[in-house]
C-alpha positions in Angstrom: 65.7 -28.2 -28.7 64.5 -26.9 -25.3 60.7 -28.1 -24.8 60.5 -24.3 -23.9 61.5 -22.8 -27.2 59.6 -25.8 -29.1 56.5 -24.1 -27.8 57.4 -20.6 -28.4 58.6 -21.5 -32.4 54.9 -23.0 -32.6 53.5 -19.8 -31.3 55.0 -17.9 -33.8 54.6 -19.8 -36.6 50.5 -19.6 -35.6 50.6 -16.2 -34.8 52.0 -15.6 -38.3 49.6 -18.0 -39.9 46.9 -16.2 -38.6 48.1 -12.7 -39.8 48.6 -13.9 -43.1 46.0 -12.3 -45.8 43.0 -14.2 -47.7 43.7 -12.6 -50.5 45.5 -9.7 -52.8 42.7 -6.9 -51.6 43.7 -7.7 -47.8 47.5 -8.2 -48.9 47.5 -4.4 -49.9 45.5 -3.1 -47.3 47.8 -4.6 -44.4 50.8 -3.3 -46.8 49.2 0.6 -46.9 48.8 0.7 -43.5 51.9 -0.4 -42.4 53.5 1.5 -44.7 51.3 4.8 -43.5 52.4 3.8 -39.8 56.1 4.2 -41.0 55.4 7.4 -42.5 53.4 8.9 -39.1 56.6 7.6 -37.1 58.7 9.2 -39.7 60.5 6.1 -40.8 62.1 5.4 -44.6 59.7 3.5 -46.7 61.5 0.5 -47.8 61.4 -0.1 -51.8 59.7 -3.2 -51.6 57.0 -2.7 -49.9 56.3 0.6 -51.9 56.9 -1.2 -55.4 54.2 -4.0 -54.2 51.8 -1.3 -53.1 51.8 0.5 -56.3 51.7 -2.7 -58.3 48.9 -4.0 -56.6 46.8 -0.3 -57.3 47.6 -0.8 -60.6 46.1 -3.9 -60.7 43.2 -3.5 -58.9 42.7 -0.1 -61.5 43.0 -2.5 -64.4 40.5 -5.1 -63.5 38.2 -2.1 -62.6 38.5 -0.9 -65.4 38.0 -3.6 -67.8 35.3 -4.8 -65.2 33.3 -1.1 -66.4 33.9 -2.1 -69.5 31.7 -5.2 -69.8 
């Protein structure tokens, strides 16, 4: 491998390092707004992304719930 693209796999591989969230709160933020950027350029929201989303509300509902609770 070209000394070249050595450097530029390492530069990716930091870059997405770096991008990757602390923790399930920052996961679905960086989830909703990409998926609210699709939807303001009129793209298909893709299954995935919209399952996760809603799993991860529901989540963050239930421990909100239960944390009003106590």
């Amino acid at each position: 491998m070209a000394f070249e693209d050595l450097k530029a796999e390492i530069a990716l591989l930091l870059s997405q390092m770096e991008n990757q969230p602390e923790d399930r709160h920052e996961l679905y933020l960086q989830v909703r707004e990409k998926l609210n950027e699709m939807l303001a350029f009129g793209m298909p929201l893709p299954d995935d992304l919209v399952r996760l989303e809603k799993e991860l509300e529901a989540e963050f509902r239930s421990e909100e719930r239960a944390a009003k609770k106590t």
